[in-house]
N, C-alpha and C positions, 0 to 999 in steps of 0.2 A: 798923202795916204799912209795909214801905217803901212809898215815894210811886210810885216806880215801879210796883213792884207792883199798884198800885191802879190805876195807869192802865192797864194791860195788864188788868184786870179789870171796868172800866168799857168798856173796848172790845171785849172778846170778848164782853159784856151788849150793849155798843148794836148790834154787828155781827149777833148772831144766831150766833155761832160756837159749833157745840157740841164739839167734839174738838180736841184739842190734843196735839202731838206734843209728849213732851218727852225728847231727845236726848244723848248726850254721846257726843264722841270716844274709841272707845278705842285700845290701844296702837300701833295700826297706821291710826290716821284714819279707820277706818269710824265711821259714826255707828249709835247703840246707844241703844234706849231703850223707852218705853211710850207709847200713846195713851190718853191719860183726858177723862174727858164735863168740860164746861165747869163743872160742879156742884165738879168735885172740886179746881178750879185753885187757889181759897182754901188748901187743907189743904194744896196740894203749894210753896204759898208757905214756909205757917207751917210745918210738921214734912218736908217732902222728901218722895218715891216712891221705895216700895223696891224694889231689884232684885239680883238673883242676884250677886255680886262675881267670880263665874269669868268673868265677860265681861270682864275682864282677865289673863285667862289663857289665850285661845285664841290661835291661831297663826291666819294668812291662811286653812287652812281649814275654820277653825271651831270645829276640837276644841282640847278643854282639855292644854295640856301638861304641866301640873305635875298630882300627885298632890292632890285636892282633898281626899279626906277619910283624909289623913296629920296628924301636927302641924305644925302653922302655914300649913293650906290648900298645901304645897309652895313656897311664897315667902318661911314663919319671920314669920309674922303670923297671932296667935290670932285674929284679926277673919275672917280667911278660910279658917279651917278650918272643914271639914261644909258648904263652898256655902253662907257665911253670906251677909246682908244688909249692903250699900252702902246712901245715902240719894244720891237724885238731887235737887238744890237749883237750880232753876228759875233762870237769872238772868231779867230783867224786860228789863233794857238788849238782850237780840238777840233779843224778839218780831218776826216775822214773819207774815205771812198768806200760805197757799200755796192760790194761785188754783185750781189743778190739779187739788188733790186734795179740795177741797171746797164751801164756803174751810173750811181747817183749820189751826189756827192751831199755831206752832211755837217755841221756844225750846230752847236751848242750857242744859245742865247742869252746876254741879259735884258732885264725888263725895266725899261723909265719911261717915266710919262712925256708925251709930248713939249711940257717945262722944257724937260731934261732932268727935272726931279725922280731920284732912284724910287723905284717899286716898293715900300715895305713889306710884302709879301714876297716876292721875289727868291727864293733860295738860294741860287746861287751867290747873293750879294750878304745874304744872313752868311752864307761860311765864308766867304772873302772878309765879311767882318772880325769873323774869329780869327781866322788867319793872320787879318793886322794885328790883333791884339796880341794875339803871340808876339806878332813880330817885334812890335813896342817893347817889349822885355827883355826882349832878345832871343828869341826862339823861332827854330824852326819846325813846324810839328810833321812830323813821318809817319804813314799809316801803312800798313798793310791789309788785308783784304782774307777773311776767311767765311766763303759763304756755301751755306748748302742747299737745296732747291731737287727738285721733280719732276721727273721726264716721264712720261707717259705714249703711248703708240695711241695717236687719235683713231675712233671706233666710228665715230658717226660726224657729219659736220655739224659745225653750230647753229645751236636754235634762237634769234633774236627777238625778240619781242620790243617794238618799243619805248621809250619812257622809265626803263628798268635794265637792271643787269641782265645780260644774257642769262640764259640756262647754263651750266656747265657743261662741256664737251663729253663727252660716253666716249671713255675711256679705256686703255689696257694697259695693265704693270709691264714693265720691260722687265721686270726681277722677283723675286720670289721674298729677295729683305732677308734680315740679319745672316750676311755675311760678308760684314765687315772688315775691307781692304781685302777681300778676296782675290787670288789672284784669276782662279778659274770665270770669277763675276766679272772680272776688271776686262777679261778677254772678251766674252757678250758683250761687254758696253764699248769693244773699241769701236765697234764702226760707229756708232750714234758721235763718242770722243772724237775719233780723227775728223767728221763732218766742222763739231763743234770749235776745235783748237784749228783747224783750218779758215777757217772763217773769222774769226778773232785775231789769228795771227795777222788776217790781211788789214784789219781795222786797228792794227798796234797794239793788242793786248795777249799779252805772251803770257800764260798760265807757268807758273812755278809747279805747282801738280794739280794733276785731277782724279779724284777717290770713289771706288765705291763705301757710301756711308750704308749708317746700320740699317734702315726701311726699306721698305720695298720702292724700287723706281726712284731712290735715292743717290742722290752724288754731291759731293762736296770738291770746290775748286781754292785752290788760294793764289794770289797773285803778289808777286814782291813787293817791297815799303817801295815807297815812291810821297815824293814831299806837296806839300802844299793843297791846293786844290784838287789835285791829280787823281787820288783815290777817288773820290767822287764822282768826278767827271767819269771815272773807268767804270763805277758800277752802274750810271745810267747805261752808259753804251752796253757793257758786259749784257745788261739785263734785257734791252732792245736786240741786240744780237743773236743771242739763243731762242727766244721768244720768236724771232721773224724766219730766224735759218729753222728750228724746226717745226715750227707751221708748214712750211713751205717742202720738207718732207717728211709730213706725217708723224710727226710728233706734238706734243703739248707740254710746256717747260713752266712751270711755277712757281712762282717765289712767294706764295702764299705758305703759312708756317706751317698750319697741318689739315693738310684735305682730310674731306669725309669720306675715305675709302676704307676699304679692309686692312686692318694692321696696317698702317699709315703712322711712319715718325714722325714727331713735328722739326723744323728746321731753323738751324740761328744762323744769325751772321757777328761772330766776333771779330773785333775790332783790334789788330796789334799797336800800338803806340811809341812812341818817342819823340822825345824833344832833342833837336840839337841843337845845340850854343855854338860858342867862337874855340868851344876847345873838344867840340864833337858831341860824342851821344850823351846827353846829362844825367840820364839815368843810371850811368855804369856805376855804382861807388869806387870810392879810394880806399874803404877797407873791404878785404877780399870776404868777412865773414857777414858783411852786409850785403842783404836782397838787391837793395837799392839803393841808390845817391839821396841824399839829401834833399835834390829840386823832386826824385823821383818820388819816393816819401810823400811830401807835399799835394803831390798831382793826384796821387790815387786816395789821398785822403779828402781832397777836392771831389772827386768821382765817388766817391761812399759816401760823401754828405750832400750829395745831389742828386744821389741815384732815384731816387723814389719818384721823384719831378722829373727827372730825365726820362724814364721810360716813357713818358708821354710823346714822344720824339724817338725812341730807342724801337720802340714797339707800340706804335700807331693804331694797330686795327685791336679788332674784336676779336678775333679768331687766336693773334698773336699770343694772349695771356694763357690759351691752352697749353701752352710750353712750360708754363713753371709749374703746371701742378704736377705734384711728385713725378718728375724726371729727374733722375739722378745724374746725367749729365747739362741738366741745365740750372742755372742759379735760383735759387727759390728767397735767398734773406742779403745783406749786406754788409758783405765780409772778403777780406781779399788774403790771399795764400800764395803759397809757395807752389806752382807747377801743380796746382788741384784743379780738376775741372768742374767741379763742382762749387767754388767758387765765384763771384759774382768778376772780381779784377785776381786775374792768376799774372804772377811774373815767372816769366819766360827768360829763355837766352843767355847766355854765357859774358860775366864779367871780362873775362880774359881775352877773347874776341871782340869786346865791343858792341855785342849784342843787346845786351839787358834791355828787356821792354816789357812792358803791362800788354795781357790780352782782357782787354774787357767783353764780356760774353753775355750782355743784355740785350742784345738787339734781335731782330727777326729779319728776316731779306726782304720783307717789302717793305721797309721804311725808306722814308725819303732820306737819297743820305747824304746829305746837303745838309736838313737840321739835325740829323743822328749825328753826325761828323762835330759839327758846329756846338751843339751842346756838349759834347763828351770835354771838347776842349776849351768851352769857358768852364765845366767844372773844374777842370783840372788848373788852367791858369786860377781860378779861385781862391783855390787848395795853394798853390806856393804863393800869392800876393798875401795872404794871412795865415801863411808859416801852421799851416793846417798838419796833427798827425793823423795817422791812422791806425795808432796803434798796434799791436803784435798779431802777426799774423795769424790766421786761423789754422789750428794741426786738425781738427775734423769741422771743413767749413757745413755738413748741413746736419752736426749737434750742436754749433754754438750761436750761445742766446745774442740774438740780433735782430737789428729791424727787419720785416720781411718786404720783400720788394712789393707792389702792386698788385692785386688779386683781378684785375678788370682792369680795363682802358676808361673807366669814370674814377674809378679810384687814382688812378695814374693822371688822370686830367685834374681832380682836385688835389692831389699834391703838387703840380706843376703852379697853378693858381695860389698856393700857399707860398709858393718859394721865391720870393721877392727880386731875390740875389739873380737866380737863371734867367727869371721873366725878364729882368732888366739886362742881361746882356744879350739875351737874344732880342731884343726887342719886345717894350709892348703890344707895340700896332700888330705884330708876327703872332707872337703868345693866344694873344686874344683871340686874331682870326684863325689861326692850329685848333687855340679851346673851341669854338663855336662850331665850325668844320666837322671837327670830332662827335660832340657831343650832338649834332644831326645826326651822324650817324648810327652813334648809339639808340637815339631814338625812333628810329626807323629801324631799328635792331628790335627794341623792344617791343613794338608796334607789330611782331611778327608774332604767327603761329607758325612754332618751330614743330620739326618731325616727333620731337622726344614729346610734346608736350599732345602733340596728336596720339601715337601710340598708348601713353599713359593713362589717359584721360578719357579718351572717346567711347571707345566702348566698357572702360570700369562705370564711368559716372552716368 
């Protein structure tokens, strides 16, 4: 048995822990899985937990959108026709203990088929893919973590209906909004903070800081680089985490970009970056009046020639594209600068220190980030495999003439469908079922009578 393994089984024995969640993200970064008794952790080491394979086929709300019991489960894979069986494979390395809810102990999953053939859906195995490929070059890629997100005091409990997304919870602002890193604000939000950083602290993820940002019932957290897979693995749990600790005291946490409330910011999650090599951070340069090294160059000229396809992955839902209309804090075209934040890739951090890094600032906090992660850094490995520039950076990124990013998540699906180069490192089989996924839901978007379109029309026409 792996060794890990056995320590995660010697301490669910010495803790007393009888229930064990065991998880996997699926195509949209919900977490998805089974609870099984601590009897049965052995078996789900050595042979995996079987589960329904259509939980890679529903849309945000819930329903399956392909044809399941057609040939090839509607995805052209005989492993998923008739709602076969997945095997969910424990990893050992993101055991956790969640205080909260027992203690009940937790891990992270991969998905293959009963073969033992890998899941092409699967997310976690898309960014371990990226990962090797770094590796192959010789890289190791370092992320940090910059996300902001929504607290609210819940007003009334949930209404469900169902076959459909719940109603939205009836809600209360905890803040009044714009006033940003306040300290008088900072002191209101400590209790809701101390709940939040206490309960993360016990599941191993230690906040670097946590802000009041500019909107109302707004906060922004960031968490140190940390290599490999690791950023990932942190923002499912981070997002599980606050999501369940403040349900359970009367709060409502959302990583949705911009709720329909009063004076509501919308919210991004940017991504810090580095490669390290055999001689450290590759992005520092050797001359002190360069932004960036040479591989670093490279990378982000990879990330501006992909950006437009990437967002499809970067920022997944419908709601998310409300972010870039005229926000002066978020990117609107594709263009990368010096320490601007309005920039799409801003470089960060001090040559002299060892710091130098890209914050790329297209993403939104509920993407899955598994393939946000994953595509950022096959753009970038791209970008140095074909000695890619990116030309000079932008002195006012949102006057100069440049492509503009995405206006909709159709428009961001058909340039991902255009880009040959990304589809093929993340996968076809992945690509295509992300496109289809998506574009259900767009259409069950469209298919609505929105409020705006009730007001306008009902009683003019």
């Amino acid at each position: 048995m792996n060794p890990d393994a056995a320590d995660v089984l010697s301490r669910v024995e010495r803790d007393a822990i009888d229930t064990i969640r065991l998880s996997f993200p699926d195509p949209h970064g919900l977490l998805r899985g089974k609870t099984v008794d601590a009897g049965a952790l052995s078996g789900a080491f050595r042979d995996g937990i079987a589960t329904v394979t259509t939980l890679l086929s529903k849309d945000t709300s819930g329903r399956t959108v392909f044809p399941t019991f057609s040939p090839g489960g509607g995805v052209g894979l005989a492993e998923m026709a008739g709602a076969g069986d997945m095997l969910m494979i424990p990893d050992p390395s993101t055991f956790r203990v969640l205080d909260w809810a027992g203690p009940t102990g937790w891990m992270l999953c991969d998905l293959v088929f009963p073969s033992g053939a890998p899941v092409p859906f699967c997310s976690r195995t898309a960014l371990r893919r990226a990962v090797a490929a770094a590796a192959t070059r010789g890289f190791e890629v370092v992320t940090g973590l910059e996300v902001e997100f929504h607290v609210f005091r819940l007003a009334d409990p949930d209404h469900v209906v169902p076959g459909q997304p719940p109603d939205p919870p009836a809600v209360l602002p905890l803040t009044g909004g714009y006033q940003l890193l306040s300290e008088d604000a900072g002191d209101r939000w400590e209790p809701v903070l101390a709940l939040f950083r206490d309960h993360l602290a016990r599941v191993g993820i230690t906040l670097h800081s946590a802000e009041v940002e500019f909107g109302p019932s707004q906060l922004e957290v960031t968490l140190p680089a940390v290599a490999g897979m690791a950023a990932a693995d942190t923002m499912v749990l981070l997002r599980s985490t606050l999501r369940q600790v403040g349900r359970r005291h009367g709060y409502h946490v959302t990583f949705m970009c911009r709720p329909q409330l009063p004076a509501t910011c919308s919210s991004g999650w940017h991504l810090h970056q580095s490669l390290r090599d055999s001689g450290g951070n590759a992005f520092v340069p050797d001359d002190p009046a360069a932004l960036l090294s040479k591989t670093g160059r490279q990378f982000v000229a990879g990330q501006l020639t992909h950006a437009r396809a990437a967002c499809a992955f970067a920022a997944p839902t419908i709601n998310g594209y409300k972010r870039f209309l005229g926000a002066p804090m978020a990117p609107d075209r594709v263009v990368w600068a010096r320490d601007d934040r309005s920039a799409l890739v801003r470089v960060v951090g001090d040559a002299e220190a060892g710091t130098t890094h890209i914050e790329n600032r297209i993403g939104e906090p509920a993407a899955n980030p598994y393939l946000y992660l994953a595509s950022q850094l096959h753009a970038g490995l791209d970008g140095i495999d074909h000695a890619l520039d990116p030309g000079p950076p932008a002195d006012i990124p949102l006057a100069t003439d440049a492509p503009r990013l995405p206006g909709s998540l159709g428009e961001a699906l058909t340039a991902l469908e255009a880009d040959t180069v990304l589809t093929a490192a993340m996968g076809e089989a992945l690509t295509a079922h992300h496109v289809a996924l998506k574009r259900a839901e767009i259409a069950r978007f469209e298919a609505t009578v929105t409020d705006w379109e009730h007001r306008e029309y009902f009683d003019l026409l």
